[in-house]
C-alpha positions as CSV (number, residue, x, y, z in Angstrom):
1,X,23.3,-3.6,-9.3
2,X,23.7,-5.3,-12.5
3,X,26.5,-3.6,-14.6
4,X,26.3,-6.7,-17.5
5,X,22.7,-6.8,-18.0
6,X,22.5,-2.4,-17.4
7,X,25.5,-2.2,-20.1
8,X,23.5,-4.6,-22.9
9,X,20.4,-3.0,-21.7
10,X,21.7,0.5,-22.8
11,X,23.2,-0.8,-26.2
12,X,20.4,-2.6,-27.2
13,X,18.0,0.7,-26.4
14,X,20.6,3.5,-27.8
15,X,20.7,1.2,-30.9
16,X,16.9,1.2,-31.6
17,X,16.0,5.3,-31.1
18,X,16.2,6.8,-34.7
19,X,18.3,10.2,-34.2
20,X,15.0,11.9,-35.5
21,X,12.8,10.6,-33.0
22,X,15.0,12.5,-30.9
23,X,15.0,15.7,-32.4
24,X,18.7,15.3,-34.2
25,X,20.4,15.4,-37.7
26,X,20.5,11.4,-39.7
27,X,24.0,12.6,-40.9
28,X,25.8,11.5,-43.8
29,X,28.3,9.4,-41.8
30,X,26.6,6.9,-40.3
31,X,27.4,3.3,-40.1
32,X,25.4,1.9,-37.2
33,X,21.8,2.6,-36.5
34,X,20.6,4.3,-33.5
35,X,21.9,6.8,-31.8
36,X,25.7,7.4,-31.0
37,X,27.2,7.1,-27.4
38,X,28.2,10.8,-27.6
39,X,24.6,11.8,-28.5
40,X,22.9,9.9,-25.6
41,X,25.2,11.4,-22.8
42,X,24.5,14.6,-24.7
43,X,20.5,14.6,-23.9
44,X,20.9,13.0,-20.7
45,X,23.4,15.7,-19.5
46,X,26.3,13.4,-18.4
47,X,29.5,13.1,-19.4
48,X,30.7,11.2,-22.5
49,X,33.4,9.4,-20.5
50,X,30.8,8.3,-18.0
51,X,28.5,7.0,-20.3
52,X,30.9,5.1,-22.2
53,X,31.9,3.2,-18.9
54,X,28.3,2.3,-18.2
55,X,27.8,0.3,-21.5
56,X,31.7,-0.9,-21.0
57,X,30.0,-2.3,-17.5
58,X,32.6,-0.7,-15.1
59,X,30.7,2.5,-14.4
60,X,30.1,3.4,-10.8
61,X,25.8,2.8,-9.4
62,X,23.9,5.9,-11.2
63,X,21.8,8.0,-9.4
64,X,18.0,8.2,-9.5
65,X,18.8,11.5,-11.4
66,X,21.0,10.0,-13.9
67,X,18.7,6.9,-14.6
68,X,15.6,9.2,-15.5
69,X,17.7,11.8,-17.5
70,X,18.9,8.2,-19.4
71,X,15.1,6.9,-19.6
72,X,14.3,10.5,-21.1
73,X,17.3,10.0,-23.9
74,X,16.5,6.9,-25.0
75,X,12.3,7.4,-25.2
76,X,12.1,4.3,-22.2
77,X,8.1,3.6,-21.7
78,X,7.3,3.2,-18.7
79,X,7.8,-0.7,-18.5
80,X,11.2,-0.4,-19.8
81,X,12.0,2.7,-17.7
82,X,10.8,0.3,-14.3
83,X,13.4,-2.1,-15.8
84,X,16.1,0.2,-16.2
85,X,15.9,1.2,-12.7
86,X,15.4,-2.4,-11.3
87,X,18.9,-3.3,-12.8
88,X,20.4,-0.3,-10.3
89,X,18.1,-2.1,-7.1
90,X,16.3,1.2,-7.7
91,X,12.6,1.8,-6.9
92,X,11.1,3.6,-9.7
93,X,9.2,6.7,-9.1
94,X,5.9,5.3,-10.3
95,X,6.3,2.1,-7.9
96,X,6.1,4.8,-5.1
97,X,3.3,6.5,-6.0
98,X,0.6,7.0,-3.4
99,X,-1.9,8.4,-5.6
100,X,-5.4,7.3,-5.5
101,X,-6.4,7.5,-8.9
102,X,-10.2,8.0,-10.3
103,X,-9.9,4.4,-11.8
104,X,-9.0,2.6,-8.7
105,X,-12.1,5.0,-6.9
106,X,-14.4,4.0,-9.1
107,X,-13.4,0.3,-9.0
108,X,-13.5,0.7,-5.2
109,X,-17.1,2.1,-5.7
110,X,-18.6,-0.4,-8.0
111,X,-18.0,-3.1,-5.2
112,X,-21.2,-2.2,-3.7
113,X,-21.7,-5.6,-1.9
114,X,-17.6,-6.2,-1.1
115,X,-15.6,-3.7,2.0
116,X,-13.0,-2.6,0.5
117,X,-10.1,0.0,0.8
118,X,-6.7,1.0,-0.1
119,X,-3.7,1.4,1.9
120,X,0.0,2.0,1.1
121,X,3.2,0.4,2.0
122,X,3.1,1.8,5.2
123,X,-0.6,1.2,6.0
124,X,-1.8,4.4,5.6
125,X,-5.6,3.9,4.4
126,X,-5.9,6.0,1.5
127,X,-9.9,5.2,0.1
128,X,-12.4,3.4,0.9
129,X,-16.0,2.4,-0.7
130,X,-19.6,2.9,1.3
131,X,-19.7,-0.9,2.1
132,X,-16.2,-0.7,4.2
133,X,-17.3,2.9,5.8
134,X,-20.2,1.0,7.2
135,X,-18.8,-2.2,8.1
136,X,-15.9,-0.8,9.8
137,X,-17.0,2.3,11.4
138,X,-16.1,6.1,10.7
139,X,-13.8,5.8,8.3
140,X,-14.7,9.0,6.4
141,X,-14.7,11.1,10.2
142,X,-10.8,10.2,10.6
143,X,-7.5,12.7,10.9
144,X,-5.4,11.7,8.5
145,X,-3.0,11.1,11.1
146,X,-5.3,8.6,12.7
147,X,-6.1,6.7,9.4
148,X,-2.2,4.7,10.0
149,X,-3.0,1.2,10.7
150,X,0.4,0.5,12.7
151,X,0.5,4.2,14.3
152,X,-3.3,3.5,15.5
153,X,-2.7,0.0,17.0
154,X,1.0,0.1,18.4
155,X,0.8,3.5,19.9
156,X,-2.8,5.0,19.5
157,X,-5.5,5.5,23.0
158,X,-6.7,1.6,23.1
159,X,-3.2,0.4,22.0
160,X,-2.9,-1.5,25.3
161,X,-6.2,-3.3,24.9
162,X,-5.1,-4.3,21.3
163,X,-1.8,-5.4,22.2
164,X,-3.5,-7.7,24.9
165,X,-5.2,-9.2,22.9
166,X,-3.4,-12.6,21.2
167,X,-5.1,-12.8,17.9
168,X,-4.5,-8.9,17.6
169,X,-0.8,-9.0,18.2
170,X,-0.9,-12.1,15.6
171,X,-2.2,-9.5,12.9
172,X,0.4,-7.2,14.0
173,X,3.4,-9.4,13.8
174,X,2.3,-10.3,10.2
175,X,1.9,-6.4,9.6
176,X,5.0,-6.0,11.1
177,X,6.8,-8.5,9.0
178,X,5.2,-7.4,5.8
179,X,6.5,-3.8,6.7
180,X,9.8,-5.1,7.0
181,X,9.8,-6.7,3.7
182,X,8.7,-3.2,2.3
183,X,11.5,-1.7,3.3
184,X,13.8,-4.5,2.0
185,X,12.3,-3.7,-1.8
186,X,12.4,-0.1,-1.0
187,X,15.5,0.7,1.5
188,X,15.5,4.9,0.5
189,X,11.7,4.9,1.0
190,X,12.0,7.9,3.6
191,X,8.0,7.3,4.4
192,X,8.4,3.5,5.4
193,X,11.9,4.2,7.5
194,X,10.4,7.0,9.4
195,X,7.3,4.9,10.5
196,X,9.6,2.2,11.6
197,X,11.6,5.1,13.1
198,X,8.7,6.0,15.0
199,X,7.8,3.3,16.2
200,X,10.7,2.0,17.4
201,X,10.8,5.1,19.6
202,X,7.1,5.0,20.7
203,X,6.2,1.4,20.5
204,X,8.3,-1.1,23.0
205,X,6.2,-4.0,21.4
206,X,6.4,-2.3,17.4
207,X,10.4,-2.8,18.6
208,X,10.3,-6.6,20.1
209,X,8.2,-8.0,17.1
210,X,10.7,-5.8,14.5
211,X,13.5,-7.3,16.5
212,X,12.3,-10.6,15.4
213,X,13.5,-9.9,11.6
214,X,10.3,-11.9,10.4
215,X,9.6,-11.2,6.6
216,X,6.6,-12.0,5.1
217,X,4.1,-10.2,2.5
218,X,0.5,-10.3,3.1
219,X,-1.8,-12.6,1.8
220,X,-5.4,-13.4,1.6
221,X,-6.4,-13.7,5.3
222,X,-9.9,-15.6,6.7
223,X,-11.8,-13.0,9.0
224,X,-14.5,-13.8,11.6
225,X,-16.5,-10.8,13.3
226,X,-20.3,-10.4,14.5
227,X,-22.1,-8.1,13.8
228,X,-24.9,-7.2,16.2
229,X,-27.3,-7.2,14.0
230,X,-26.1,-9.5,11.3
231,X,-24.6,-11.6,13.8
232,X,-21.6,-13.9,12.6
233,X,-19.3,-13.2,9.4
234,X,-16.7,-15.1,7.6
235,X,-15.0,-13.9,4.9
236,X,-11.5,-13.3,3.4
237,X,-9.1,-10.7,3.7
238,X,-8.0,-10.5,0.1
239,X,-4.7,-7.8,-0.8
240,X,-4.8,-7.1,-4.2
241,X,-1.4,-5.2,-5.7
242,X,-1.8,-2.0,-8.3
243,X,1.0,-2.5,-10.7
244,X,3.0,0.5,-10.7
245,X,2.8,2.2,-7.4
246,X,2.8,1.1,-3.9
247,X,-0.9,1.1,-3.8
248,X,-2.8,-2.1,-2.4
249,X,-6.5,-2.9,-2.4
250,X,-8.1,-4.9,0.1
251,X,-11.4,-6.9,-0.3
252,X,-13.3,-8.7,2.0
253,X,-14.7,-11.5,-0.4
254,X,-17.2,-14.0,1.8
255,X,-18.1,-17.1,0.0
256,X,-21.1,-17.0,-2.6
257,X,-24.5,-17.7,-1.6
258,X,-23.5,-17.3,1.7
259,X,-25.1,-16.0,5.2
260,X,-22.3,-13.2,5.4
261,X,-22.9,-12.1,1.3
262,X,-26.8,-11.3,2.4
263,X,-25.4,-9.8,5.6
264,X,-22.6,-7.5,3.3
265,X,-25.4,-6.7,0.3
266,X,-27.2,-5.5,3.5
267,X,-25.3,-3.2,4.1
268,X,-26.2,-0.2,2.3
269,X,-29.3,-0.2,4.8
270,X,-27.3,0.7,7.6
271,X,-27.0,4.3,9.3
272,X,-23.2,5.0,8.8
273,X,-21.1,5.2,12.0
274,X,-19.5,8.5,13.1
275,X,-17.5,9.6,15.6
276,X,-19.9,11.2,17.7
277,X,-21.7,8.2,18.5
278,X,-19.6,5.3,17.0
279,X,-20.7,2.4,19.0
280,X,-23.8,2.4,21.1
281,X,-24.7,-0.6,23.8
282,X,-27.5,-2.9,23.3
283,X,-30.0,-1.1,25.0
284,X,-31.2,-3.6,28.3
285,X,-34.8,-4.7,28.4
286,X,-36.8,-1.9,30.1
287,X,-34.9,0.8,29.8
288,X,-35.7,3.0,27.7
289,X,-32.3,5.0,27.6
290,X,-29.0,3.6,25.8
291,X,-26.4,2.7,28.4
292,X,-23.7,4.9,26.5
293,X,-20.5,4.4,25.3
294,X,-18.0,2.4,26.7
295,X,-14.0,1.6,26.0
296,X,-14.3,-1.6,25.4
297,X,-17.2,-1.2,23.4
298,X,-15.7,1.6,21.8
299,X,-12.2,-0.7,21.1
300,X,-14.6,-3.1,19.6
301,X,-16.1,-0.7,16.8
302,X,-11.8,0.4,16.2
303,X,-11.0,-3.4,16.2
304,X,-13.5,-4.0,13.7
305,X,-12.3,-0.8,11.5
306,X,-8.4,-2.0,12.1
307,X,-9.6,-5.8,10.5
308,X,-7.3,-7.0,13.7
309,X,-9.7,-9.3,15.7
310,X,-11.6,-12.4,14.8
311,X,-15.3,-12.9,16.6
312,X,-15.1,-9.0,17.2
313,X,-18.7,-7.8,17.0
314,X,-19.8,-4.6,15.2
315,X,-22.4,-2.4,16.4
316,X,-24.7,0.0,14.0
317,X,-25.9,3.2,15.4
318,X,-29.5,2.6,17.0
């Protein structure tokens, strides 16, 4: 916490709010503009005393309570109310909003020839456009519970396959690290701890690469799958942040012009995956029947949907 830069930040805002744009008397008497330390602690609901230590930079951390009732007294938009609470090492409110909202739907919508989804700080996947349902497999046939990246790969039914797998547990440490660094920016987020939480007590492997302390935030990644009947794609993993909550978006951008940007603007043709048949064998020559579902083949189709494994290959309903 700041007290220097929360105490000027305070002044300086107290002194620019008219006592009319707050819904109180000019008065006669006076001699500063702005509004008066007595007023402020007045329509935040706090003591005088206590607000008069805050600007004297002595006053004790305020709570998430006190900051909003103090962004409400002195009119704060929503930029200067973020700053306000950064000063406290606060996250505010709007940085921890989950909501999906129409605009980011309908951005995620018009990227008909890019994959793309959101997910949260804890890897939840929140939304997702036609060209990542297809790509990946089932997406829109999920629980919500099983729609948890982290949950799905450290303690889900082909967890052990995953975890065997050395490029997959190289995804996961940098998912692991990137959680961690969540929590750093966000220590009272009770959603993050009680993943990690969960983990620790589910996952012995979540618990060895936590153990590790690595920190890191994700950044654009290069992916290589193959599709059965695209065959090979290359393409980055790009994370794109939305100001303002604890959304992310995450496009998978191949290059222009490219063998895997026909294979993607192909993909609306495809029959979408579901979970009663979401990966089918190659059906051998002759035989006329498919050879049904396998695990392996199965874990192939989720490694593809969990973007863990490089040269995995995706299978389309026959």
């Amino acid at each position: 916490m700041d007290r220097t830069e929360l105490a000027d930040f305070l002044k300086v805002r107290r002194a620019a709010i008219r006592p009319g744009d707050v819904g109180l008397p000019e008065g006669p008497r006076r001699r500063t503009p702005g509004l008066r330390r007595q007023e402020v602690a007045q329509l935040a609901g706090i003591s005088v005393e206590y607000y008069i230590r805050l600007e004297q930079a002595r006053g004790p951390k305020p709570s998430r309570q006190v900051l909003g009732a103090l962004a409400r007294a002195l009119v704060l938009d929503r930029d200067q109310r973020a700053h306000l609470f950064h000063l406290v090492d606060e996250l505010p409110e709007s940085e921890s909003s989950r909501e999906v909202t129409p605009t980011i739907r309908n951005l995620l919508a018009g990227l008909d020839d890019f994959p793309a989804y959101a997910i949260d700080a804890c890897y939840d996947m929140l939304a997702w456009n036609a060209a990542a349902d297809r790509l990946m497999g089932y997406l829109s046939h999920l629980e919500p519970e099983d729609r948890n990246l982290l949950r799905t790969n450290f303690t889900g039914r082909y967890a052990s396959h995953l975890l065997a797998d050395p490029q997959s547990v190289a995804f996961l440490r940098d998912c692991v690290a990137d959680l961690r660094a969540s929590l750093a920016r966000s220590p009272k987020d009770v959603r993050i701890r009680a993943l990690v939480d969960e983990l620790l007590r589910s996952s012995p492997e979540f618990g060895q690469m936590w153990a590790d302390h690595r920190v890191a935030v994700r950044k654009v990644q290069r992916k290589r799958v193959v599709h059965e009947q695209f065959g090979p794609m290359e393409f980055d993993c790009q994370v794109l942040d939305v100001p303002g909550t604890a959304i992310r978006l995450v496009v998978y951008v191949p290059e222009p012009d490219s063998p895997t940007a026909a294979a993607f603007a192909s993909l609306s043709t495809l029959a979408p995956v579901t979970i009663e048949a979401p990966v089918r064998r190659r059906k051998p020559r002759g035989d006329r029947h498919h050879a049904g579902i396998s695990p392996p083949g199965l874990l192939l189709g989720r490694r593809v949907y969990l973007c863990l494994v490089s040269e995995a290959r995706i299978r389309p309903r026959s």
